[in-house]
N, C-alpha and C positions, 0 to 999 in steps of 0.2 A: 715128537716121539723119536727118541735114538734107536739102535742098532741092537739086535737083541742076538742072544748066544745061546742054540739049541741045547748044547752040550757044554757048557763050560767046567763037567767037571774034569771028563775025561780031556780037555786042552789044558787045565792045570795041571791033570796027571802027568802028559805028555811034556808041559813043559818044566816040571821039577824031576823026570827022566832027562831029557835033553840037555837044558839049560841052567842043570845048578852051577853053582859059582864054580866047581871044583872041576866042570866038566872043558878041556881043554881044546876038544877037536870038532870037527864042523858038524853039524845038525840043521833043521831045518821042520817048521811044522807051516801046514796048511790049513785056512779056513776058507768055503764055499760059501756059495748062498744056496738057501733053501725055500724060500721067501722072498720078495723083496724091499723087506727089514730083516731077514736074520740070515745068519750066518752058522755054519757047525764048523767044527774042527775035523777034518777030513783023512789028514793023513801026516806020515812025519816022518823024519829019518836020522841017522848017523852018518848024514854023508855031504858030498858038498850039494853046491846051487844047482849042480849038473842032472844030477837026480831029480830035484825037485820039478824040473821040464817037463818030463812023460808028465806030470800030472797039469798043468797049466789046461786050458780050456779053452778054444779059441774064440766062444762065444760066450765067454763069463768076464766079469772083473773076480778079481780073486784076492786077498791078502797073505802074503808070508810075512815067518821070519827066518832070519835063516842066520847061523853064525857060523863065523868064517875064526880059523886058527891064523895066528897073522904070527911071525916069527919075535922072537924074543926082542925088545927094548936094549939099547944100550944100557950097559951096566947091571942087567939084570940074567939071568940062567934061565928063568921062565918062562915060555911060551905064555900068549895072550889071547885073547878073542873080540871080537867086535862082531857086534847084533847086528844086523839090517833088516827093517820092515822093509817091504815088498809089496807094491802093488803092481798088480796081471793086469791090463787089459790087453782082455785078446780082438785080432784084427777083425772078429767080426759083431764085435759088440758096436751097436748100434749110440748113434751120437742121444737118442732120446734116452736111451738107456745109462750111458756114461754119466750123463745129468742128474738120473736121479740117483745114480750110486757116490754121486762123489758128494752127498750132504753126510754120508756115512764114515768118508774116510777116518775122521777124529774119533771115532768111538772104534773103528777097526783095529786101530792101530793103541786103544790103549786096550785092548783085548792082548794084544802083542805084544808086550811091555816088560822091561824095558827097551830102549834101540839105541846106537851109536848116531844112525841114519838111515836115512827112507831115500829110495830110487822107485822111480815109475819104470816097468817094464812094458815096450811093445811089441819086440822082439827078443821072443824067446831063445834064440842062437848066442845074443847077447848077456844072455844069466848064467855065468861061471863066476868062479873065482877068482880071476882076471881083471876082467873086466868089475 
């Protein structure tokens, strides 16, 4: 049995607010677990990765996504964006625990879809736009 989604209406909502094609600047949405198979959609923003930190959990796995404005391409006048999933472990999620969460990643992350690319986060100082 995969990964189930409390709420998946209101995370489509949020992510056809945030992440339509037309939208050019950084955003950012979260999903929790409630369960350990489901997950809801938690919280979300217009801002960068920076924001997204206050909410990390030091004792959850957690999944984003988060889009970053990346400056125009040669030869073009348009600004661009790139998706990145996100997975949170926080430093006190437990190695039995990490185990059973990580059968779940492939269905988190197509909850989160599309993406450029996927980073593991363990330290949360390290989730900017930066880095």
């Amino acid at each position: 049995m995969g990964l189930a989604i409390d709420n998946g209406s209101d995370l489509k909502e949020a992510q056809h607010a945030l992440f339509s094609a037309k939208a050019t600047g950084s955003a950012w949405l979260l999903l929790n677990y409630v369960r350990r198979d489901t997950v809801k959609f938690a919280t979300g923003g217009e801002s960068g990765p920076e924001d997204l930190r206050q909410h990390l959990e030091d004792d959850q796995v957690q999944y984003a996504l988060v889009r970053l404005a990346v400056p125009p391409q040669a030869g073009s006048l348009e600004p661009s964006t790139r998706d990145v999933f996100v997975q949170w472990i926080g430093p006190d999620v437990g190695d039995i625990e990490k185990g059973k969460k990580a059968e779940y990643l492939k269905d988190a992350q197509g909850f989160l879809q599309p993406s450029d690319a996927k980073v593991d986060v363990t330290n949360r100082d390290k989730l900017d736009t930066e880095t």
